[in-house]
C-alpha positions, 0 to 999 in steps of 0.5 A: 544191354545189360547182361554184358561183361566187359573182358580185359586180359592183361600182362605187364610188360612195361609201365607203359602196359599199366597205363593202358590198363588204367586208362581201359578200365577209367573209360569202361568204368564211366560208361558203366560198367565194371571190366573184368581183368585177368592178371597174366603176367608171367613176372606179376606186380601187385595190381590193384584198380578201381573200377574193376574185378580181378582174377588171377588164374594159374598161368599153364604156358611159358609165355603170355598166351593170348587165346589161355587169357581169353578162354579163362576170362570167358569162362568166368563171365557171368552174364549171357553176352561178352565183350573181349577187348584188348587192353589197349582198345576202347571203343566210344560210347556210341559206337559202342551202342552201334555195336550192340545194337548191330549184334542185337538186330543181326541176330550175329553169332559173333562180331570180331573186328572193325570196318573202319579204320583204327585210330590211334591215342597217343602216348601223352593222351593215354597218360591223361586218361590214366590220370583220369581224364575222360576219353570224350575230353581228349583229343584224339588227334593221332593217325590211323594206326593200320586201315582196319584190323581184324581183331582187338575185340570180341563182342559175343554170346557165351553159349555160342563162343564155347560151342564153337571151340573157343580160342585155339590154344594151340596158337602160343604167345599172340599172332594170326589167332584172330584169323584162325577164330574167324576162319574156324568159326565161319567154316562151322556155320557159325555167323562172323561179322565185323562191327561199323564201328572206330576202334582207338588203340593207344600208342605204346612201344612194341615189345620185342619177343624173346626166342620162345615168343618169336618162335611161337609167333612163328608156329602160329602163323604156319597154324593158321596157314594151314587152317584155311585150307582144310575142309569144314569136317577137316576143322571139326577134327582138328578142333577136337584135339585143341588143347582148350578143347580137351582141358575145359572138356568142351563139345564143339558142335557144328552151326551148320555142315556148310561154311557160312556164305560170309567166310570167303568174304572174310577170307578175302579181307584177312588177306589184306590185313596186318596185326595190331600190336 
């Protein structure tokens, strides 16, 4: 595929963040292509890649938002098709292929999220593929970091993302915003699927939130509690009043006015799932 843009958005919170990020854009940059990272960190060092495009948009919320990241980078993607992926997730050549070929074939809206477990790179082997060590020489002998997850990557058309709303910003700092995408898009009629793929997540220290980010995290799981019990008209009136909605001037539009036959699948999935950190 090549009308494909790789999406990193990115806030530095430690070495150990820039590290990530040198080791996602070495691994995209040997497969081809040129990632486009987005700069939101609230304290910004100078950043400066090989192997990357960078923007740096106005940071409009108190703390790094997850959802503002992503609908930023979206909205600058120049290709048809987009591939959302966390800053510490790579995805091996040919699973990426898998993936592609999945999304190609299906004729899927969206592909959100891995079926097979998530396997970590620790810390030491990330500092290698900083260094520049390619990812297929490293060992990957870490364990698995949670059964599966349900987020860390995005694969989709721009076209449809929009149309369907986009990331709730109402979702402030990171937390359940994976789940409620899902849900919402599902509940449109949009068609969610999850990929047949390996996700890596490289090893890092957790950051601890401060009070604003632990009460945001806090809302947001109260947001998402609340989204999966509304109605499929109940969503569409409550995305007209999300804020990326009213901001970017978007016009979300049904897929279809039933839920797509997948969401109590993806439903029963959420239920047993944790976030990546």
């Amino acid at each position: 595929m090549t009308d494909l843009t790789i999406l990193i958005p990115y806030q530095y919170d430690g070495p150990f963040r820039l590290r990530n990020l040198q080791a996602s854009v070495g691994h995209w940059a040997s497969l081809g292509h040129t990632p486009l990272v987005g700069d939101y960190s609230p304290n910004r060092k100078d950043l400066r890649l090989q192997g990357c495009d960078i923007v740096i948009p106005e940071l409009i919320y108190p703390y790094f938002s997850l959802p503002y990241a992503i609908n930023e980078l979206v909205i600058r993607c120049e290709t048809e098709n987009f591939l959302y992926i966390d800053t510490d997730c790579v995805i091996a050549e040919d699973h990426l292929n898998r993936l592609i070929d999945m999304f190609v074939e299906t004729g899927a809206d969206m592909v959100c999220g891995s079926t097979s477990p998530v396997i970590t790179i620790n810390e030491h082997e990330t500092k290698l593929m900083a260094k520049g060590v390619n990812f297929s020489n490293i060992s990957r002998f870490g364990g698995h970091y949670y059964e599966t997850c349900p987020g860390g990557f995005i694969l989709g058309r721009k076209n449809i993302y929009m149309r369907a709303g986009m990331e709730n910003e109402k979702f402030g700092y990171h937390g359940q915003e994976d789940r409620e995408r899902v849900f919402r898009f599902a509940s449109l009629g949009y068609n969610m699927l999850r990929g047949d793929i390996t996700v890596y997540h490289m090893a890092h220290p957790v950051k601890v939130p401060n009070g604003t980010e632990e009460q945001a995290k806090k809302n947001n799981l109260k947001f998402y509690k609340e989204s999966i019990q509304k109605s499929p008209s109940e969503t569409m009136d409550d995305l007209l009043t999300q804020p990326q909605v009213i901001r970017l001037g978007l016009t979300p539009k049904f897929e279809s006015d039933t839920r797509h036959a997948g969401y109590v699948k993806w439903k029963k999935y959420m239920e047993t799932q944790n976030d990546c950190e």
